[in-house]
Each structure stands twice: as C-alpha cells, then as structure tokens.
C-alpha positions in Angstrom: 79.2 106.1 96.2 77.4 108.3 94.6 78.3 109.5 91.2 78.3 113.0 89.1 77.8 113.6 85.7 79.5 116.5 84.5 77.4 117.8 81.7 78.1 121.6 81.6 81.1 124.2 81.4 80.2 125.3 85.2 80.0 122.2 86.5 83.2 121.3 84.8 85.1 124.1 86.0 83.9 123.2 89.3 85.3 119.7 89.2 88.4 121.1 88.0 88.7 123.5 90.8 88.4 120.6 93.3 91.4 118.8 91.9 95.0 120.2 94.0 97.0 119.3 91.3 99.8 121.8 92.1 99.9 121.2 96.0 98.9 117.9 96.8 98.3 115.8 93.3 95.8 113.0 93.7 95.6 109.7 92.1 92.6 109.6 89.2 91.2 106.1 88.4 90.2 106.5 84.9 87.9 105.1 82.1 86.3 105.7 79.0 83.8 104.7 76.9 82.0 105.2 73.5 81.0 103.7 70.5 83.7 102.0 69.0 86.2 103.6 71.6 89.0 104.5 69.0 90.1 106.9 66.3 87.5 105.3 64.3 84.9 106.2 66.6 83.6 108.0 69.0 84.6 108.9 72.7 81.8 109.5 74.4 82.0 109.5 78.4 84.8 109.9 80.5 84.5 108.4 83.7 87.6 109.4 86.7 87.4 108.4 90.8 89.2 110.8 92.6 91.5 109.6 95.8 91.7 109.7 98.5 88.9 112.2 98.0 86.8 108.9 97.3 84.4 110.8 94.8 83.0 109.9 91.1 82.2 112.3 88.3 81.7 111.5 84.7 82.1 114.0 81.8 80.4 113.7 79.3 82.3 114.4 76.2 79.2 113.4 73.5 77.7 116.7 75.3 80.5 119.2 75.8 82.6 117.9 73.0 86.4 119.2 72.6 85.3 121.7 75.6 85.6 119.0 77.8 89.1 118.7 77.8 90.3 122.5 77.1 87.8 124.2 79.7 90.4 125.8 82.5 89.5 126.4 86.0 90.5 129.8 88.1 94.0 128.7 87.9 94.3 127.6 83.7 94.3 123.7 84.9 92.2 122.0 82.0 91.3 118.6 81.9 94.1 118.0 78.5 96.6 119.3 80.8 95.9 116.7 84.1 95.8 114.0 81.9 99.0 115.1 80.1 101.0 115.7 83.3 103.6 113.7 84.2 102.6 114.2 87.9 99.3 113.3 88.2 98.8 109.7 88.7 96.2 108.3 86.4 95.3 105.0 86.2 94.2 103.1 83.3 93.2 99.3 82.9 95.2 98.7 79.1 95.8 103.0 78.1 95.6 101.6 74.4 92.1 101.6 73.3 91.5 105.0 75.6 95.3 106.9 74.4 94.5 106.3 70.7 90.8 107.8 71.2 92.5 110.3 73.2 95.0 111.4 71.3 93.7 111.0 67.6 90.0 112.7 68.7 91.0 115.4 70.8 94.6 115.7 70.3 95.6 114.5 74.2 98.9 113.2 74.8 98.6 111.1 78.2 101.4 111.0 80.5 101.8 109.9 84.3 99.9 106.5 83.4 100.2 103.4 85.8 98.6 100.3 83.5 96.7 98.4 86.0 96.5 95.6 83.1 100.4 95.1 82.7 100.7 95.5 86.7 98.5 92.5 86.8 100.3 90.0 84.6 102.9 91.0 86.1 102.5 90.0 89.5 101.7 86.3 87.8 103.7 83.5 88.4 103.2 81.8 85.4 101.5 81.7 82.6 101.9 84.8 81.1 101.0 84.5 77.5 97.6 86.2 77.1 96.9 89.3 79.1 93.5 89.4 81.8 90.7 90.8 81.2 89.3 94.0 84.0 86.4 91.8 84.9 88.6 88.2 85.3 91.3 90.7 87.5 88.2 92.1 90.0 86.5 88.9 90.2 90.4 87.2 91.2 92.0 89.7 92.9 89.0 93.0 94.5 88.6 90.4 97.3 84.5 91.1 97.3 81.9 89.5 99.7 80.1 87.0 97.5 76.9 89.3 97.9 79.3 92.2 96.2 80.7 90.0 93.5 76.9 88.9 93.0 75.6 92.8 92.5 79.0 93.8 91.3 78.2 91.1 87.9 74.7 91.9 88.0 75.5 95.2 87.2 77.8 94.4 84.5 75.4 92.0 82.7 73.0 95.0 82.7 75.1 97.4 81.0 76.4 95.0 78.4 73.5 93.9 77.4 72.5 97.6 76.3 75.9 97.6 74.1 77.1 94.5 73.0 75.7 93.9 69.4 75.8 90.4 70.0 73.0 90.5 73.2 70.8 92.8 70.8 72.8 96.4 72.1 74.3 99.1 70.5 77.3 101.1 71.4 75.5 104.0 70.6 73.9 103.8 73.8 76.8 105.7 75.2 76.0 108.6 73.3 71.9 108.2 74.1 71.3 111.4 76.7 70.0 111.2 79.2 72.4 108.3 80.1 70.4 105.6 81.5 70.9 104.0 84.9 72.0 101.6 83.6 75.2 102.6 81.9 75.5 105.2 85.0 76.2 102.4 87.2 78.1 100.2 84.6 80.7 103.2 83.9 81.0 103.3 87.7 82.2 99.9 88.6 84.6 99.8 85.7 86.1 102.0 87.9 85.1 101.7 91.5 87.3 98.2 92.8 90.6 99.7 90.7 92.1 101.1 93.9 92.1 97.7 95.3 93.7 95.9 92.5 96.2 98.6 92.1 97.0 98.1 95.9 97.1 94.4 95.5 100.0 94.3 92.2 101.8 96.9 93.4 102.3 94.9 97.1 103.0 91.6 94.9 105.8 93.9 91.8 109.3 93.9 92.3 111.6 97.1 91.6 112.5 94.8 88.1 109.1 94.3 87.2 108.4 97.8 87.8 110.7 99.0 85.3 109.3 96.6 82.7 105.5 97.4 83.3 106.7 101.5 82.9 108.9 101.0 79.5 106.1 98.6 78.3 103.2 101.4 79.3 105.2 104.3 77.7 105.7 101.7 74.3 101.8 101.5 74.3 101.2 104.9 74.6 103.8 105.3 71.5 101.9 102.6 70.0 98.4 103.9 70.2 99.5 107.2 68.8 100.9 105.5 65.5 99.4 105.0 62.2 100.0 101.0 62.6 98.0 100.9 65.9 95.2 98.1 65.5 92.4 97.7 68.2 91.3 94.5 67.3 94.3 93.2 66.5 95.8 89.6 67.9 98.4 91.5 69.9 95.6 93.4 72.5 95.2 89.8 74.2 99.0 88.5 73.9 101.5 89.5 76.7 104.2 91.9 75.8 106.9 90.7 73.9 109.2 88.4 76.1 107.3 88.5 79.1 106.1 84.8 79.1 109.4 83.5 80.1 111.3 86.7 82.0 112.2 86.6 85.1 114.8 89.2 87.2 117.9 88.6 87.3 117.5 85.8 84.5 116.3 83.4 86.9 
C-alpha cells in the first residue's frame, strides 16, 4: 500500500475533500506519534488508513503545526472536527497517550473512538490482569503468513531502533524532515493489520462486553483530559478496574 505524507495546506484540503463524512462516513484507523507523545511533548505525525477506501496518508503536524487540524475543506470539514465527531468511526489502539496529546496540544476533544486495546482483552478468556501490547495483539491475532510476520517485525525493529533511547535512538526522529523510510514504513504498520484485529474482537465481544469496553473508552478519554492523567504510570499496563474477574450476567 502505498502511503501519503500530507505536508502542505493543499494537499491537506485535498485529503479532506476525499473524506464523505456527511454521506457515507468511513472508518479511520488512527495513530500518532512524536517525541514523548503527551502534553509534555510533542505530537509530531499523524498517521490515519482510510476504509474501505484502503488508502494511507500521514500529516505531518511537526510541519503544518495547529493548521493541521483547523484547515477546512470546500465544505468547512477540518480535521478537529472528524476526529471530534461522534459519527466517524476512528479507531485507536489505547486513545490515552494519543487524547491527552490531542487535547492538551491542540485543544481536540475526540469522540466516536472504538479502543482496539480494551476490545482485545476483552475478547480474552482469562487472564485479564495486564492489558496487551499492539505488537503481542498483531503477532496473536492479524493471522499473517510467517513471511509477513517476518517483514512485518523486521520493519518494526528498524524503526525502533531509530527512537528507542535505549537501542542508541531518539524520539526526535519523528520530528527529523524529511522523514526517513524508515519511520515511513514503521508509522504505516502501526496501522496497516488494525482492520483485521478489529474484525477479529468484535466477531469474538458480546452485547455486555460491548457496553463495558464503550464506558471504559469514554472514562479514558475523561482521563487523559485530566490534570491527574499519568503516561507512565502503573495503571497504562493494568486492566480496567474489575475486569479480571467479570463476566455477564455474573457468571
């Protein structure tokens, strides 16, 4: 798939103008990134597959800035707006980190999230104490070919070692233009296999479950937005308070 990287107004309204968001609303698959992706830093790249058009564009926000999000098209759709709407689909894996960047940096309140992370643990049958990681949920659950597992990780090992401190990286390579290959195609499959897993929890959630993941997704929103919100804290790896042990009905 090949990817865009929306770097200029034009090209943004463009984008914007592609989206039917008043007569037949898509579902957005949705990332970001930046360097220390939070309140507390910076939000550098937002990266959003479009279906069933199939398509890939990533803004870049270190270049356009608050423009990014409050650009309209012909009809006064901005980007703020589609990811504040209640009906547009977007779908984040854990909205936390991304709402609290979101909201704090650039003043977005999201709304019309699906969180492919709660859908996940979820669907589990047990052990539901610590929440999964995107990586340990595509490498479960995308059903790849070993040869597209094999280029899928190669991939991510590339990227991360251009950002992880601990490999010798810097997360200022987000903000680094042009954007490298490199981080190119890692943004990409942080996004690409989401459709799959989405399609795969919601087959396995019941109509209870449902409910729980939604109140639990609009409490992280809430969260993210407060002054309390911690990004590294313990609680971004536990499962939601009284998950572990609930089951519908009370069984």
């Amino acid at each position: 798939m090949e990817s865009e990287i929306i770097d200029t107004l034009p090209a943004l309204r463009a984008f914007l103008n592609d989206i039917p968001v008043a007569t037949d609303p898509p579902t957005l698959y949705v990332d970001l990134e930046g360097n220390n992706l939070s309140r507390h830093g910076t939000l550098s790249l937002v990266t959003i597959m479009v279906e069933p058009r199939h398509t890939m564009h990533l803004i870049d926000v270190t270049t356009l800035k608050k423009d990014a999000f409050t650009t309209a098209d012909e009809g006064s759709n901005t980007l703020q707006q589609i990811l504040e709407s209640s009906s547009i689909t977007k779908v984040f894996f854990d909205i936390r980190r991304d709402s609290d960047a979101l909201f704090h940096l650039f003043g977005v309140r999201v709304a019309g999230i699906q969180d492919l992370q709660l859908m996940e643990i979820a669907t589990r049958s047990s052990a539901k104490r610590f929440l999964s990681g995107l990586a340990k949920c595509v490498e479960k659950d995308a059903r790849l070919a070993f040869s597209e597992k094999v280029q899928w990780q190669a991939t991510k090992n590339k990227g991360h070692r251009l950002f992880d401190p601990a490999s010798g990286g810097s997360y200022a390579v987000f903000d680094e233009r042009p954007l490298s290959p490199e981080m190119l195609a890692y943004c990409v499959q942080d996004v690409i296999h989401v459709p799959v897993l989405l399609d795969q929890y919601k087959a396995k959630l019941s109509d209870a479950w449902m409910v729980k993941v939604e109140q639990e997704t609009a409490a992280r929103i809430a969260l993210s937005q407060s002054a309390s919100f911690d990004p590294k804290g313990q609680r971004m790896v536990e499962a939601p308070a009284g998950w572990e042990h609930w089951r519908p009905g009370g069984a």
